[in-house]
C-alpha positions in Angstrom: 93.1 163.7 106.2 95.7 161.9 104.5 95.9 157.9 105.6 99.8 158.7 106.7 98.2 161.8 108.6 95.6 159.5 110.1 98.0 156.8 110.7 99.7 159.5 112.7 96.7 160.1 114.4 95.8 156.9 115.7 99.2 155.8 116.6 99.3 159.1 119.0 95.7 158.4 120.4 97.0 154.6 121.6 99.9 156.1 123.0 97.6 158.4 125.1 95.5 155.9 126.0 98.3 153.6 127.1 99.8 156.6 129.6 96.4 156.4 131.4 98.2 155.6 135.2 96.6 152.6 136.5 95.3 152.9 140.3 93.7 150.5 142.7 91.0 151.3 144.8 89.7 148.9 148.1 86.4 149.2 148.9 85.7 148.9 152.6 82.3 146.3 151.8 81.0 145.0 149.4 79.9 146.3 146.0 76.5 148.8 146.8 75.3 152.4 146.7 77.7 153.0 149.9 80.7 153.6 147.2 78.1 154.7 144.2 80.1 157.8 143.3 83.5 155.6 142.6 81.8 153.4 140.5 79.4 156.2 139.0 83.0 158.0 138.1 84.1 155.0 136.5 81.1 154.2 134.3 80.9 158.3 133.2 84.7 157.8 132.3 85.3 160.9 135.5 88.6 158.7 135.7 89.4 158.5 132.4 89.3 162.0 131.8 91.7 162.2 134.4 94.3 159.9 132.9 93.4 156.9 135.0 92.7 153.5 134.8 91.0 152.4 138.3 90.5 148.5 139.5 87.3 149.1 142.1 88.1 145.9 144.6 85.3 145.2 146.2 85.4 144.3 150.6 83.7 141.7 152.5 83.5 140.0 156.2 87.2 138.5 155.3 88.8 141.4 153.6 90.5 144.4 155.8 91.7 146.9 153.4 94.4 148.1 156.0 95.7 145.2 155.4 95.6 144.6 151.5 97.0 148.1 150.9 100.1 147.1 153.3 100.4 144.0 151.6 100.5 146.1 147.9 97.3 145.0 147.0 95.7 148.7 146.7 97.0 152.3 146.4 94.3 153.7 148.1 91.2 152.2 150.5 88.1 153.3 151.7 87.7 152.9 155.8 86.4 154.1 158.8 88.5 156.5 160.2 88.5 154.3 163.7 90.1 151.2 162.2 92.7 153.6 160.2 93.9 155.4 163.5 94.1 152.1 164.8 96.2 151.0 162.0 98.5 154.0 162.5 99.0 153.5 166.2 100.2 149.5 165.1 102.7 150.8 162.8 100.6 150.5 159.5 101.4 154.6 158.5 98.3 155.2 156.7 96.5 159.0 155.8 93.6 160.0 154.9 93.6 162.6 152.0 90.0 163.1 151.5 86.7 162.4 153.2 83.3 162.0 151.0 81.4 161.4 153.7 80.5 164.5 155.7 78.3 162.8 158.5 77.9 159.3 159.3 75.4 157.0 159.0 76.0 154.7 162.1 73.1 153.9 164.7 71.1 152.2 167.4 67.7 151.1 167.0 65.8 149.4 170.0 62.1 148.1 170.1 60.1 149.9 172.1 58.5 146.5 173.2 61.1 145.7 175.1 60.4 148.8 177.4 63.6 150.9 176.0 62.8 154.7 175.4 65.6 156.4 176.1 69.2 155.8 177.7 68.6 155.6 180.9 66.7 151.8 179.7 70.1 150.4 178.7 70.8 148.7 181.6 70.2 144.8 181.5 69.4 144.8 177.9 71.1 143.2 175.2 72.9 144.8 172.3 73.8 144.2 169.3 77.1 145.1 168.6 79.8 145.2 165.4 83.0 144.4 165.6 86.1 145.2 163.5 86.7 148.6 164.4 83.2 149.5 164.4 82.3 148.7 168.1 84.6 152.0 169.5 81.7 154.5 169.3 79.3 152.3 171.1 82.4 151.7 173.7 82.3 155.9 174.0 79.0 155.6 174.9 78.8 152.6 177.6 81.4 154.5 179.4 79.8 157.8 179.4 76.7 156.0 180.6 78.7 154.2 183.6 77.6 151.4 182.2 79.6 148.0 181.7 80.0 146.2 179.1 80.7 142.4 180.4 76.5 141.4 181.2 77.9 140.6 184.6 75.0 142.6 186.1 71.6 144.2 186.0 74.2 147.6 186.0 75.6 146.5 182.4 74.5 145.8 179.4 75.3 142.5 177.5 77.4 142.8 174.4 75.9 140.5 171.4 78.8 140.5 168.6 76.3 141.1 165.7 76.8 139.9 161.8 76.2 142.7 159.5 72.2 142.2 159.0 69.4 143.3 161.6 67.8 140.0 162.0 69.0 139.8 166.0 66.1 142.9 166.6 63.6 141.1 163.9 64.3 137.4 165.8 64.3 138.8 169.0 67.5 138.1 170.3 68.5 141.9 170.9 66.9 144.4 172.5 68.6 147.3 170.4 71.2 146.9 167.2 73.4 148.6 164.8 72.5 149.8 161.9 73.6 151.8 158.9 71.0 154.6 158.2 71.6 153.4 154.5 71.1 149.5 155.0 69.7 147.8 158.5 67.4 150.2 159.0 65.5 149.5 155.9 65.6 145.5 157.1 63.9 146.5 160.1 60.8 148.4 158.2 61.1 145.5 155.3 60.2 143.2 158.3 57.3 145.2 158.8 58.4 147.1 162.1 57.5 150.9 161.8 59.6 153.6 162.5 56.7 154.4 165.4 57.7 150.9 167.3 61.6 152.0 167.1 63.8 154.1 169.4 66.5 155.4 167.4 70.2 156.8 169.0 72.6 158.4 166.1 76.0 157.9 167.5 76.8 161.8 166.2 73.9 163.2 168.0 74.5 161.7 171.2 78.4 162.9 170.8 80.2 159.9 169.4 80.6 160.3 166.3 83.1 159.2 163.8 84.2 159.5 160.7 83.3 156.8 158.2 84.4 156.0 154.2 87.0 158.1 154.0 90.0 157.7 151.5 93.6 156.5 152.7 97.0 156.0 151.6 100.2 155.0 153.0 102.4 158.1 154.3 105.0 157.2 152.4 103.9 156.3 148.9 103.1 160.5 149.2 106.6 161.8 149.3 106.6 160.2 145.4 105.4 163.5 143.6 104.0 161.3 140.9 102.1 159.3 143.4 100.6 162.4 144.8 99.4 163.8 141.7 97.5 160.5 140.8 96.0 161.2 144.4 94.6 164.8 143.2 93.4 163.4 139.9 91.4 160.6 141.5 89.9 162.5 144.4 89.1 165.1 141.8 87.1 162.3 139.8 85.8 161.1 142.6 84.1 163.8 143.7 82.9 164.4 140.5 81.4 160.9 140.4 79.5 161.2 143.9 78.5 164.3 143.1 76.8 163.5 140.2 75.4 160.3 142.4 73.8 162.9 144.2 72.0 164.9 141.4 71.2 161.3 139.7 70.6 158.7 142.1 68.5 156.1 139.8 71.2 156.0 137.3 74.0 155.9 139.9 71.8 152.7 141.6 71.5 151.3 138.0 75.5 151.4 137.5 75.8 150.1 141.2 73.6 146.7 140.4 75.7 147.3 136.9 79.1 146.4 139.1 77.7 143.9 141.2 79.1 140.7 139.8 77.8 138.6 142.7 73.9 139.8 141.9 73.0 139.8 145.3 72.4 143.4 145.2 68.5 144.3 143.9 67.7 147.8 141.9 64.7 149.1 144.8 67.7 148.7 147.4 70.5 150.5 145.9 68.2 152.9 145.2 67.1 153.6 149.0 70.6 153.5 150.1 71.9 155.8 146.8 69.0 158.0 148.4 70.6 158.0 151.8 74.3 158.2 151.5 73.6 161.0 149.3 72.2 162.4 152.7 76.2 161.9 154.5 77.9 162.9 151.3 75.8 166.3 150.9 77.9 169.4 152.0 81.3 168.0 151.3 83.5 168.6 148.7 86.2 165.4 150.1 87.8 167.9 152.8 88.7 166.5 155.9 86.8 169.0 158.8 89.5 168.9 161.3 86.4 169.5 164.0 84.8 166.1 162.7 88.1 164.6 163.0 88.4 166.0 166.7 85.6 164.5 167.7 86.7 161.0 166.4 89.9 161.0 168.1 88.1 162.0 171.1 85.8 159.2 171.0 87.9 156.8 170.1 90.8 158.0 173.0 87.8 157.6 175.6 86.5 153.8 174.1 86.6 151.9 176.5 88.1 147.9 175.3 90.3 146.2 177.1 90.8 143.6 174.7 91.0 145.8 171.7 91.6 149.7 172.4 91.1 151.9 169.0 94.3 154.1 169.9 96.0 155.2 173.7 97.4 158.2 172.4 96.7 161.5 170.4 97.8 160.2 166.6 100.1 162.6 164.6 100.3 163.0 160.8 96.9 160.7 160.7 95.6 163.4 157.5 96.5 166.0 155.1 94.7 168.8 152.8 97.3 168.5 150.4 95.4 165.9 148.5 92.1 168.1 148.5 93.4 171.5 148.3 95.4 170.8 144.9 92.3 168.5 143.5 89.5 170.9 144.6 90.6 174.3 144.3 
């Protein structure tokens, strides 16, 4: 190759590389194996291949993606499905164009000990409790229990507004908590409580569940047509990248400690929860099953939160398949 040939070359190969379309992503939480297939389709260059540049933001207890994409500090966020209906129904017009996560991972676990076995224990007991969208479900429930949720009386159950750990069931200030199957549960066992001690209540078995990590954009940033396709270009790479999380969960643990610039996270961790979010991602392919999205509307429409309620009405325009069909088929 001549040099004016290579010259040529290297002077088209810069201009590719500066039309890659740069894209935001908010993460929900912070930086772990929850979001391991964005960051696996980073580090595999999934994106790149797709002409995009992606900034992965991680979340924490202070950071509500609903409100960093409104501000224009994202183009797309990961959420529960609860707190983006709730954001529709307040005048925030956000969509979700694909779902990753087929099932969901929330729970209640309760200590045998303390003489809980099955629902009909609840009342008088303590519960821990999350907040910020995620405490609709266990609203669902308490109301199709007849149970109240104010610990006025032994016909109630009192509501303890838990942190994101499961150290109220370890210190004994809970009689049953929230988990993730991914994360609190493996607190409890770590604090050498055995599965054999615990009751456990999955939210979608007893009826309530809801949709959780799903990907959302604001409805009108989708009439741009080049907007939309960087929409089918990521979802398709970021399927790609939790896909392969699946089929290589060590390495996709190793790039999540790899991303974790506060070095909280530790290797045998990510690599339990890479195991079990691989468990809610397995089946889907980032559709939205409108029957899974059914069922959170209807839990959420009969949460029962005076203070707070998740949505009053039935939302409209709260997803599309355009996303998904064009990246995935």
């Amino acid at each position: 190759m001549t040099k004016i040939a290579a010259g040529a070359a290297l002077g088209l190969w810069g201009t590719m590389a500066q039309a890659a379309d740069d894209l935001t992503l908010q993460l929900k939480w912070v930086t772990q194996a929850q979001f391991a297939g964005y960051y696996v389709a980073k580090d595999k260059g999934f994106y790149e291949e797709e002409g995009l540049n992606v900034t992965i933001k991680p979340g924490g207890p202070d950071i509500a993606p609903e409100q960093v994409i409104v501000g224009g500090g994202a183009d797309v966020i990961v959420t529960w499905m609860a707190a983006g209906l709730a954001a529709r129904e307040r005048g925030v017009p956000l969509v979700n164009i694909a779902q990753p996560f087929k099932t969901g991972g929330l729970q209640v676990n309760c200590l045998k000990s303390t003489g809980v076995e099955s629902t009909d224990d609840f009342a008088g007991r303590t519960m821990g409790v999350w907040f910020y969208g995620n405490e609709y479900p266990f609203y669902a429930w308490m109301a199709s229990l007849g149970l109240e949720t104010d610990g006025a009386d032994d016909n109630g159950v009192t509501v303890l507004k838990q942190a994101f750990s499961a150290d109220p069931l370890i210190q004994g200030q809970a009689d049953c908590i929230s988990t993730m199957t991914y994360n609190e549960y493996r607190q409890i066992l770590q604090a050498g409580i055995t599965p054999e001690e615990l009751v456990t209540f999955n939210y979608l078995d007893m009826g309530f569940g809801m949709l959780e990590d799903g990907l959302y954009v604001l409805e009108d940033d989708l009439e741009d047509p080049a907007f939309k396709d960087k929409m089918v270009r990521f979802v398709r790479a970021s399927m790609k990248g939790w896909k392969y999380a699946e089929e290589h969960q060590e390495e996709a643990a190793e790039i999540v400690i790899e991303n974790d610039a506060s070095g909280a996270q530790e290797l045998d961790h990510q690599l339990y929860m890479v195991g079990e979010v691989a468990k809610l991602t397995a089946g889907s392919n980032g559709t939205l099953d409108e029957a899974d999205y059914a069922q959170t509307v209807n839990t959420l429409l009969s949460a029962v939160s005076e203070e707070n309620p998740a949505i009053t009405k039935e939302p409209e325009g709260a997803w599309t398949h355009a996303i998904t069909d064009e990246a995935l088929n």
